[in-house]
VEXDREN-2710 file (C-alpha; in Angstrom, 1 decimal):
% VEXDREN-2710
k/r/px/py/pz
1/UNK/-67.0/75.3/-211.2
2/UNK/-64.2/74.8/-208.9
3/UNK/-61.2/77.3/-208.0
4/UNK/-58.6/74.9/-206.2
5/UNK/-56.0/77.7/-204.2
6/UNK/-53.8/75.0/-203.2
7/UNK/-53.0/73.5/-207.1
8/UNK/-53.6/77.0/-208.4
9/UNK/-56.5/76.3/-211.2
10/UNK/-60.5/77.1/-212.3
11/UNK/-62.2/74.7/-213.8
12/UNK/-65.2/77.1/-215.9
13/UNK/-67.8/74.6/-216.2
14/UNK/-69.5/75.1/-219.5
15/UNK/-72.9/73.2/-220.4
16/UNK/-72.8/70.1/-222.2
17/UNK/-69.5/69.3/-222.2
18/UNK/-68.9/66.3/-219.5
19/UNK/-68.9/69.5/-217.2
20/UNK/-70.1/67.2/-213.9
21/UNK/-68.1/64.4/-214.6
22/UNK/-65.0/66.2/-214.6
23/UNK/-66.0/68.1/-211.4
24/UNK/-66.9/65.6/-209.7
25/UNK/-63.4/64.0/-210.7
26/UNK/-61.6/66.7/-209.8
27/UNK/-63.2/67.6/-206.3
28/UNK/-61.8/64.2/-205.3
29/UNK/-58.2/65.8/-205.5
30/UNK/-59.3/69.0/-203.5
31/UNK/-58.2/70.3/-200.1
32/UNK/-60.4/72.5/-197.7
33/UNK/-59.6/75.9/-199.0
34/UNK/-61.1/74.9/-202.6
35/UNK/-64.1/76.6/-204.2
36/UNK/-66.7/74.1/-205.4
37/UNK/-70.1/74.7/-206.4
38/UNK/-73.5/72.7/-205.5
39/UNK/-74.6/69.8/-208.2
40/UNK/-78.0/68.5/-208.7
41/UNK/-79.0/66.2/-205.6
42/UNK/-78.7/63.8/-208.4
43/UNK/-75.1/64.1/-209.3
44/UNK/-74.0/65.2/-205.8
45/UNK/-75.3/61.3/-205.0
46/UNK/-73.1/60.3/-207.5
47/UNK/-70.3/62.7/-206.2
48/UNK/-70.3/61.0/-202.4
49/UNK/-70.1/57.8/-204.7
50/UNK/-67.0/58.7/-206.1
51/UNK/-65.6/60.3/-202.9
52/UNK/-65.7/63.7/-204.2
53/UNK/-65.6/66.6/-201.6
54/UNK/-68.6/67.8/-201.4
55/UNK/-69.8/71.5/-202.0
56/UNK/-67.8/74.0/-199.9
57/UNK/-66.8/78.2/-199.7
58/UNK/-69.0/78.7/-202.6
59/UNK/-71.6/80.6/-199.9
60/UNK/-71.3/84.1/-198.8
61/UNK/-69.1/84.3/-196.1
62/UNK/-71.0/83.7/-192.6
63/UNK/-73.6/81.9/-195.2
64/UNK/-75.1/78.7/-193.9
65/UNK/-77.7/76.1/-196.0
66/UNK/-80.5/75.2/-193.3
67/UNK/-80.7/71.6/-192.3
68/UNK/-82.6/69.9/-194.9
69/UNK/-82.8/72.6/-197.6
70/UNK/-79.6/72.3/-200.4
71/UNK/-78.8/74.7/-201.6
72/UNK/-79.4/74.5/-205.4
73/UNK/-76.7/74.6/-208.2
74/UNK/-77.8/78.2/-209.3
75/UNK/-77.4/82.0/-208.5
76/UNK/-79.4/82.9/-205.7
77/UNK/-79.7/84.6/-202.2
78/UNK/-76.2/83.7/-200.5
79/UNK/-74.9/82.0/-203.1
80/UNK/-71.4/83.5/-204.0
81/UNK/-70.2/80.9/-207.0
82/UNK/-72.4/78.7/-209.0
83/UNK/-72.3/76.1/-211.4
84/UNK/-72.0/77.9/-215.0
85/UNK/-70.3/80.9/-213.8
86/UNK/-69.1/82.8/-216.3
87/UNK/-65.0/83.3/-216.4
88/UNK/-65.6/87.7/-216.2
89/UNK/-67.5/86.9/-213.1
90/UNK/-65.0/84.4/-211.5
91/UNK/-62.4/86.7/-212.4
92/UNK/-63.9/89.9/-210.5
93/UNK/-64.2/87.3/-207.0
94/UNK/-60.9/86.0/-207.3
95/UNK/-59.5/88.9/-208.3
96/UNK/-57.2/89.3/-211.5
97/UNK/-54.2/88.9/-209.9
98/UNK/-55.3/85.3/-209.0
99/UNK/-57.0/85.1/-211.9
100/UNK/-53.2/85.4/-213.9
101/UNK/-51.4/83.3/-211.4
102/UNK/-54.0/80.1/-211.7
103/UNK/-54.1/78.4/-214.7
104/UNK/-57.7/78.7/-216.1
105/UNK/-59.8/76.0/-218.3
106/UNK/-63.0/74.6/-219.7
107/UNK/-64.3/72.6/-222.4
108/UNK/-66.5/72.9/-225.8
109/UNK/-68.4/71.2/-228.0
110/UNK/-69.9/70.3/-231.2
111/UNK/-72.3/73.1/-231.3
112/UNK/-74.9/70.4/-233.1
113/UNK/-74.0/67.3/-231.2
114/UNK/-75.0/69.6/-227.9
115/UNK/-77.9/70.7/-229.1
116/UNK/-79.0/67.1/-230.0
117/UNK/-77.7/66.3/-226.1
118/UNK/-79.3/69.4/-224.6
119/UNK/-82.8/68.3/-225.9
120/UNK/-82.6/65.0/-225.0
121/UNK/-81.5/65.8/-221.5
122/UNK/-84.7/68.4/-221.3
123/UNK/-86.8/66.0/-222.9
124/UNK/-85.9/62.2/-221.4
125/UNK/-89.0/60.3/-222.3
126/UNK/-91.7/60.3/-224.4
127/UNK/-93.6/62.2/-225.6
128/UNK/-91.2/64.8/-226.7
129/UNK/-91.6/68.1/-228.9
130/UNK/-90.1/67.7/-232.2
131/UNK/-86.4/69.2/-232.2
132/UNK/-87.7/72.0/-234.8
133/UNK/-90.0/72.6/-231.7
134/UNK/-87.7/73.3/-229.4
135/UNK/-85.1/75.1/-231.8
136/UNK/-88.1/77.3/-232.1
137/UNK/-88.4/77.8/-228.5
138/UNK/-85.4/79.2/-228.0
139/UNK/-84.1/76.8/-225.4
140/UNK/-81.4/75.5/-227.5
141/UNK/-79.3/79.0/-226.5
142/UNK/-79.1/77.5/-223.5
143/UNK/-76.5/75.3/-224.8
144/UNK/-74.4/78.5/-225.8
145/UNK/-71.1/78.3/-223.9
146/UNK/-69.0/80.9/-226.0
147/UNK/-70.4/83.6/-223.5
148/UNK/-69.0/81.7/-220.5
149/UNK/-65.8/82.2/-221.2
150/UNK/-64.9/85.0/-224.0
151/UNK/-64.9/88.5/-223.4
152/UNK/-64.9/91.0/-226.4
153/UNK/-64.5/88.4/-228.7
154/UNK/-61.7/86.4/-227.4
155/UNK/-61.4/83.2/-224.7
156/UNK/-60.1/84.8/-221.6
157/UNK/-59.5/81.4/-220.1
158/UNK/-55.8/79.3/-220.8
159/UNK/-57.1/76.9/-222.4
160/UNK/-60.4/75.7/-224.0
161/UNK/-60.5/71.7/-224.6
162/UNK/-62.4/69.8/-226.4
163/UNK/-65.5/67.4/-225.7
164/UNK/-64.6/65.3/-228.3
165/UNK/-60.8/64.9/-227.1
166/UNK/-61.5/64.8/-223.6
167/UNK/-59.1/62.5/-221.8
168/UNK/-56.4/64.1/-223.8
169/UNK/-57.3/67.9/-223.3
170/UNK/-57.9/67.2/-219.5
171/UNK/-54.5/65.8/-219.2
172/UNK/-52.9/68.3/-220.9
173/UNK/-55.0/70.8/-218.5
174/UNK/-53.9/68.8/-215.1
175/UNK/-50.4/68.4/-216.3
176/UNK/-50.2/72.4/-215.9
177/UNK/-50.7/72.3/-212.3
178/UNK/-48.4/69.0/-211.6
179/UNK/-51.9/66.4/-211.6
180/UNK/-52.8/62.9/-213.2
181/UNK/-55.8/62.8/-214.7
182/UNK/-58.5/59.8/-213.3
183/UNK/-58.5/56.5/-214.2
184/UNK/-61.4/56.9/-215.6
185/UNK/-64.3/59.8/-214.6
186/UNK/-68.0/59.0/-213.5
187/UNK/-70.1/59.1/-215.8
188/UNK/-73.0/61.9/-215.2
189/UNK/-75.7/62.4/-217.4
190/UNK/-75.0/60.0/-220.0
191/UNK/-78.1/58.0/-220.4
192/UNK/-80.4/60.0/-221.0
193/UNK/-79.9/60.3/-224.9
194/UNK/-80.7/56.8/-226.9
195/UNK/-78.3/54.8/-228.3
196/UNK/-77.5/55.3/-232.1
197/UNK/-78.4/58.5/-232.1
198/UNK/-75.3/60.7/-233.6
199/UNK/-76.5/64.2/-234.5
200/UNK/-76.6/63.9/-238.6
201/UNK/-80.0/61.8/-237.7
202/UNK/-81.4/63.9/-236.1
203/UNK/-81.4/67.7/-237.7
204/UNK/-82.5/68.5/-241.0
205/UNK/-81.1/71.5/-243.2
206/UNK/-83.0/73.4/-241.9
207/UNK/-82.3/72.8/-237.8
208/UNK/-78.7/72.6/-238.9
209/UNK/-78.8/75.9/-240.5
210/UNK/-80.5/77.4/-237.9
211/UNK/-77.7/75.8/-234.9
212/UNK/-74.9/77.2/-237.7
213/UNK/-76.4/80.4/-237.2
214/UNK/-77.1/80.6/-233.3
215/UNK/-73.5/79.1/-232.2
216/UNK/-72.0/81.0/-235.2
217/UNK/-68.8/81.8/-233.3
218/UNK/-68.2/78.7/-231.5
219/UNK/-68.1/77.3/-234.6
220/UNK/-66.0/79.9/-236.7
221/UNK/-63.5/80.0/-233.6
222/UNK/-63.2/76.4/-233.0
223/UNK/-63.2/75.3/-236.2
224/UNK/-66.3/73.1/-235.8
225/UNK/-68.0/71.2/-239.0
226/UNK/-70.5/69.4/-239.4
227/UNK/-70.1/65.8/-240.3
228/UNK/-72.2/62.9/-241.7
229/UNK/-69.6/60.7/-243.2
230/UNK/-70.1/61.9/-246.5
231/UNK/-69.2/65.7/-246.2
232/UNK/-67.3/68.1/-244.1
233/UNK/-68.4/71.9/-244.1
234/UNK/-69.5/74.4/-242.1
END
C-alpha cells in the first residue's frame, strides 16, 4: 500500500487485483516522505527494474531491517504498514483528518475470475489439488477483499475501481490528485495462470455456487455476474 503526503492519496492494495503492478507504478512517481510497503524479493526485483522507490517509512520509527534480512511484505515485529492493510487500520495511523483530506482508492474483482487466479498463483505447477480441493480448504477467503476496505457494510475508501477496467479506473483515480497514469505498468504475477484459461472452464455449479456464496457482498455490491458467453446472472 502506499500513502504519498506530497500528492495527497492511499493506494489500499487489495489481493488479486494488479495490486503490485500498480504499486510498483506508482512508487516510481513518489517523493521521500511517501509510505510504501515491502513486496516479495520477487517483485521488489522487478520494482528496481522499473525504477520504483523502493520500500521506505513503513517501519516503526527508529526501526531498521538488519543487513541482509528484508524485511517481508507482512505484519510483523517493527513493521508499522504492510501490504494488504486494511483501510480502518490505515485510517487509525494517518489519522482521520488525513484520512478526509487524501483521496483514497483500490481495486476489485471478479470474485470467480480471482479465485481461478488465486489458485493458480498458490498452485504454479503440477501436480495441483483439484479447485473443489482447495475451495474446500478454505484458502480461497483469502481472495476476500470486501473486508479490506468496508466498514459496517459500506466502502470507506473514494473510490473502488475495477480489475477489469483498469487503465481507465486508474486514470480516473490519478487524475484526482493532478497525475498521468503509465504508459503502460509492469506486469507482476501474470504468468503464472495458463493461457486459455477464463474462469467459466474452470468451476463447475457447484464451485460457482459455493464462490457466489463466500464473496456474496462483493458480488451484490459491485454488481458482479458470472459470464460464459451464453448467460448473465448472479
Amino acid at each position: 500500500m502506499i500513502v504519498s503526503h506530497e500528492h495527497r492519496f492511499i493506494f489500499v492494495r487489495t489481493r488479486k487485483t494488479a495490486g503490485t503492478s500498480v504499486e510498483i507504478a506508482l512508487s516510481g512517481m513518489l517523493g521521500e516522505d511517501a509510505v510504501i510497503t515491502s513486496l516479495s524479493p520477487r517483485d521488489e526485483a522487478l520494482r528496481r527494474q522499473w525504477r520504483g522507490r523502493e520500500p521506505q517509512n513503513h517501519l516503526e520509527p527508529g526501526r531498521r531491517p538488519a543487513p541482509g534480512c528484508p524485511v517481508l511484505p507482512g505484519p510483523g515485529a517493527g513493521v508499522r504498514y504492510y501490504n494488504h492493510m486494511a483501510a480502518a487500520d490505515i485510517r487509525e495511523l494517518v489519522g482521520h483528518q488525513v484520512w478526509q483530506r487524501y483521496f483514497t482508492f483500490c481495486f476489485e474483482r471478479n470474485p470467480w475470475d480471482k479465485v481461478v487466479s488465486l489458485y493458480y498463483h498458490r498452485y504454479r505447477t503440477e501436480p495441483r489439488p483439484g479447485i473443489h480441493r482447495f475451495l474446500q480448504s478454505g484458502e480461497a477467503a483469502d481472495a476476500l477483499n470486501w473486508p479490506l476496505y468496508t466498514e459496517h457494510g459500506r466502502p470507506i475508501v473514494d473510490l473502488v475501481g475495477h480489475y477489469e477496467d483498469l487503465d481507465r479506473d486508474l486514470r480516473t483515480a490519478l487524475a484526482q490528485v493532478g497525475l498521468a497514469v503509465p504508459k503502460e505498468l509492469p506486469q507482476a504475477k501474470t504468468v503464472f495462470r495458463p493461457a486459455g484459461r477464463p474462469y467459466w472452464r474452470e468451476l463447475g455449479r457447484r464451485e460457482r455456487a459455493e464462490i457466489g456464496e463466500l464473496f456474496r457482498d462483493e458480488i451484490a455490491w459491485h454488481g458482479y455476474a458470472w459470464q460464459d458467453g451464453t448467460e448473465r446472472t448472479c
